[in-house]
C-alpha positions as CSV (number, residue, x, y, z in Angstrom):
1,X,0.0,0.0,0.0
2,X,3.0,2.5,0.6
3,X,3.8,2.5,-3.3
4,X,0.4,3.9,-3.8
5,X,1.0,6.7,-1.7
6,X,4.2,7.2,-3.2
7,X,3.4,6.9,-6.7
8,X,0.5,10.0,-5.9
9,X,2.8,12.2,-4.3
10,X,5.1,11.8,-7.0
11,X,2.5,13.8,-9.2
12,X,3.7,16.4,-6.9
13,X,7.2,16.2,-6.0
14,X,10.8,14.3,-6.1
15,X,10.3,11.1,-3.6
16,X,13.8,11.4,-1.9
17,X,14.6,8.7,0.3
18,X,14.3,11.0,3.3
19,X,10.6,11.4,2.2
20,X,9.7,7.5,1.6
21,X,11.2,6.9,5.0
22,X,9.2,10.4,6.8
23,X,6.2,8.8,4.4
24,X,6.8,4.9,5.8
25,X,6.9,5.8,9.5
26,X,3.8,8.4,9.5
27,X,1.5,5.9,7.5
28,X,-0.9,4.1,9.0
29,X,-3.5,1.9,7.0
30,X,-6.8,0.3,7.7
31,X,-9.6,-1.9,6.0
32,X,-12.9,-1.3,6.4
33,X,-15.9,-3.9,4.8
34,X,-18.1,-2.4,2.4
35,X,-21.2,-1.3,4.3
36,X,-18.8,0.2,6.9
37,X,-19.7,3.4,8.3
38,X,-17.0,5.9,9.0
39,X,-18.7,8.8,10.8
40,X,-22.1,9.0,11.8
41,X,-24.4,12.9,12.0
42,X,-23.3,13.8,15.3
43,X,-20.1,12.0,15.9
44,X,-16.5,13.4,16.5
45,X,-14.4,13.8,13.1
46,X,-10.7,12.7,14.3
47,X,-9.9,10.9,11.4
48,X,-9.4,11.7,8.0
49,X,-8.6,9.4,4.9
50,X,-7.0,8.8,1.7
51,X,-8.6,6.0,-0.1
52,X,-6.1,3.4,-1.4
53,X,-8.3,0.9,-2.6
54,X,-12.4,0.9,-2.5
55,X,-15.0,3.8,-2.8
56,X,-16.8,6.1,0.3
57,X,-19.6,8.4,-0.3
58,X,-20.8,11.3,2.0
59,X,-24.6,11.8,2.8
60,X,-26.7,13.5,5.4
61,X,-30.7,12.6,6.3
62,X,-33.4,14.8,5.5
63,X,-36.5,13.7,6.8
64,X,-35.5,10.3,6.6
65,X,-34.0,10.2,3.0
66,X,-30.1,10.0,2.3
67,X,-29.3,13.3,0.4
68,X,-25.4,11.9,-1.0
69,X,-23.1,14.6,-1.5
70,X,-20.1,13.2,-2.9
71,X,-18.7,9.8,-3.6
72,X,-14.8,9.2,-3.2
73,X,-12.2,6.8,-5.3
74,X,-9.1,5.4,-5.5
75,X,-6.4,8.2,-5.1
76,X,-8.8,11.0,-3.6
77,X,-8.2,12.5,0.1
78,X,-11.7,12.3,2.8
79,X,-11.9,15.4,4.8
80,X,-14.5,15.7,6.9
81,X,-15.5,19.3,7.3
82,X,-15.2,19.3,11.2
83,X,-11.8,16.9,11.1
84,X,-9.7,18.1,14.0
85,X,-12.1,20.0,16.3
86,X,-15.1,19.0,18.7
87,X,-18.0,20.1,16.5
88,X,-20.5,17.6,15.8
89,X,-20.6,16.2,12.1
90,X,-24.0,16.5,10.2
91,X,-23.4,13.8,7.6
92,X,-22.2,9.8,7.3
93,X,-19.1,8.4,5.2
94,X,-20.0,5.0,4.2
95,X,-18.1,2.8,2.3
96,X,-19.2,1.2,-0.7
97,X,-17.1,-1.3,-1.4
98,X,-14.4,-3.0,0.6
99,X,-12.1,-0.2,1.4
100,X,-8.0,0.3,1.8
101,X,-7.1,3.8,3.4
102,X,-4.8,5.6,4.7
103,X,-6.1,7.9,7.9
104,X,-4.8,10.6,9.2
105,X,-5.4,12.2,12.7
106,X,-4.3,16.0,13.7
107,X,-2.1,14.1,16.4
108,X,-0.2,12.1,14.2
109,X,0.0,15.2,11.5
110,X,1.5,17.5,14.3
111,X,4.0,15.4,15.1
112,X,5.0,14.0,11.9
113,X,4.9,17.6,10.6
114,X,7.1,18.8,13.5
115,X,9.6,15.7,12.5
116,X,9.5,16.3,8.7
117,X,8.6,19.6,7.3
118,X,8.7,18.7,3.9
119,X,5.4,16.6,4.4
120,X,3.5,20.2,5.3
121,X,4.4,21.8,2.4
122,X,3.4,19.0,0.1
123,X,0.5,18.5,2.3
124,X,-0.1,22.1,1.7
125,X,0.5,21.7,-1.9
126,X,-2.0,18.9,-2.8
127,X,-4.6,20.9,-0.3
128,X,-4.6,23.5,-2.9
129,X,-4.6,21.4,-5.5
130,X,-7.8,19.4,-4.5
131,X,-9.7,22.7,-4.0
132,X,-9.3,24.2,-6.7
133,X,-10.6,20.8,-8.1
134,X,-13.5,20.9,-5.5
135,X,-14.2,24.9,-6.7
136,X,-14.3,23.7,-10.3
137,X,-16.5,21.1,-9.9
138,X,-18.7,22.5,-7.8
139,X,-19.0,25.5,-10.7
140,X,-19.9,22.8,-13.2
141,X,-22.4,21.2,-11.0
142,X,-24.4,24.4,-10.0
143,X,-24.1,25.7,-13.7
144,X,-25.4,21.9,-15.5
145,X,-28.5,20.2,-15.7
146,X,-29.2,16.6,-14.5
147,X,-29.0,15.5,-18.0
148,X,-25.3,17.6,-18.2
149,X,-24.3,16.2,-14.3
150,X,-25.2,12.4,-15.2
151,X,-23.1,12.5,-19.1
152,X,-20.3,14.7,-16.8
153,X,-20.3,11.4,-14.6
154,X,-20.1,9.2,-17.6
155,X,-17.2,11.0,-19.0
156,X,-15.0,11.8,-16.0
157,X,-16.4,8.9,-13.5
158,X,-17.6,5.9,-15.2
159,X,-16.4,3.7,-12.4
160,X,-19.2,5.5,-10.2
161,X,-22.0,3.8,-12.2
162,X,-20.7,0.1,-11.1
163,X,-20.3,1.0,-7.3
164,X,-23.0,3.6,-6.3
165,X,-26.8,2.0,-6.7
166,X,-28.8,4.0,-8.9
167,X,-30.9,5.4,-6.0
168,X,-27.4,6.8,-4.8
169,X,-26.7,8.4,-8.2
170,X,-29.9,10.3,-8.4
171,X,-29.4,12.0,-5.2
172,X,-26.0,12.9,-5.7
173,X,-27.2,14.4,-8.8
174,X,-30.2,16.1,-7.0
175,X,-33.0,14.1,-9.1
176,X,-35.3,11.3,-8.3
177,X,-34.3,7.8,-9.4
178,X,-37.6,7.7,-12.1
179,X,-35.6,10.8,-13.5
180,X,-32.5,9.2,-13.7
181,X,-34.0,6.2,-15.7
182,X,-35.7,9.3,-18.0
183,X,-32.4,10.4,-18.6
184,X,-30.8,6.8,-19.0
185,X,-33.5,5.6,-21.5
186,X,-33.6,9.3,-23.5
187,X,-29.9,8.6,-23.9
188,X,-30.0,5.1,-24.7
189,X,-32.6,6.3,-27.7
190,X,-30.5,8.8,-29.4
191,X,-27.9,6.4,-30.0
């Protein structure tokens, strides 16, 4: 699992030896069974993730339906928005498959910050990276329709449509499942 890691961060910067080994002792990795839930509305965020292997989504209950906000894959960071302080969460991370991670804590950042500041400014580095990503998306979402979000999916996250259940899909896109299969079938018939 440590040549995963490495090979991202190499999309960023040299790995020196010094940073595999700063990168080898400050790793710590955990499996989680699909169905596995991460957070729960109202627990304590000390943990945050990069997923190695596997899928998460986020979602939040509004009067008793799951509202998903995002889905997560190989290669992408989970930051829950109240990591590192005693605020209460308001959504879930599930995972939807049997997931690899790597996870964080602000403990184990301090100190491996203190011991290795090259770490913080990568750390630093990809953090801007990823929102700007975030920001950009975000634009394109707000600015499509459901239509424009679901073929954005097909292009840039194909792998989403074999994980997240079509139910799951809809929300994240803000529609109703019957809409999605609309949308689904009026594609299927222009080809």
């Amino acid at each position: 699992m440590k040549s995963e890691i490495l090979k991202y961060l190499s999309k960023y910067t040299v790995i020196t030896k010094e940073l595999e080994i700063a990168i080898s002792e400050s790793t710590l990795f955990k499996s989680f069974k699909k169905g596995s839930i991460l957070l729960k509305e109202g627990g304590i965020s000390n943990e945050c993730y990069f997923i190695l292997k596997g899928a998460i989504r986020t979602y939040f209950l509004k009067d008793g339906d799951e509202k998903t906000m995002e889905f997560y894959t190989e290669e992408q960071p989970v930051v829950p928005a109240n990591y590192g302080t005693s605020k209460p969460s308001e959504y879930y991370i599930e995972c939807l498959e049997d997931t690899i991670v790597s996870v964080g804590n602000p403990q184990l950042e301090k100190e491996t910050f203190q011991k290795y500041p090259q770490l913080e400014s990568l750390s630093r580095l990809i953090a801007e990276t990823i929102i700007i990503k975030q920001q950009e998306s975000f634009t394109q979402f707000k600015t499509s329709t459901p239509e424009e979000r679901y073929l954005n999916i097909l292009k840039t996250r194909p792998n989403l449509l074999q994980i997240a259940p079509q139910h799951q899909l809809a929300s994240y896109l803000g529609i109703k499942p019957e809409s999605l299969s609309r949308i689904r079938k009026r594609l299927m018939d222009r080809k």
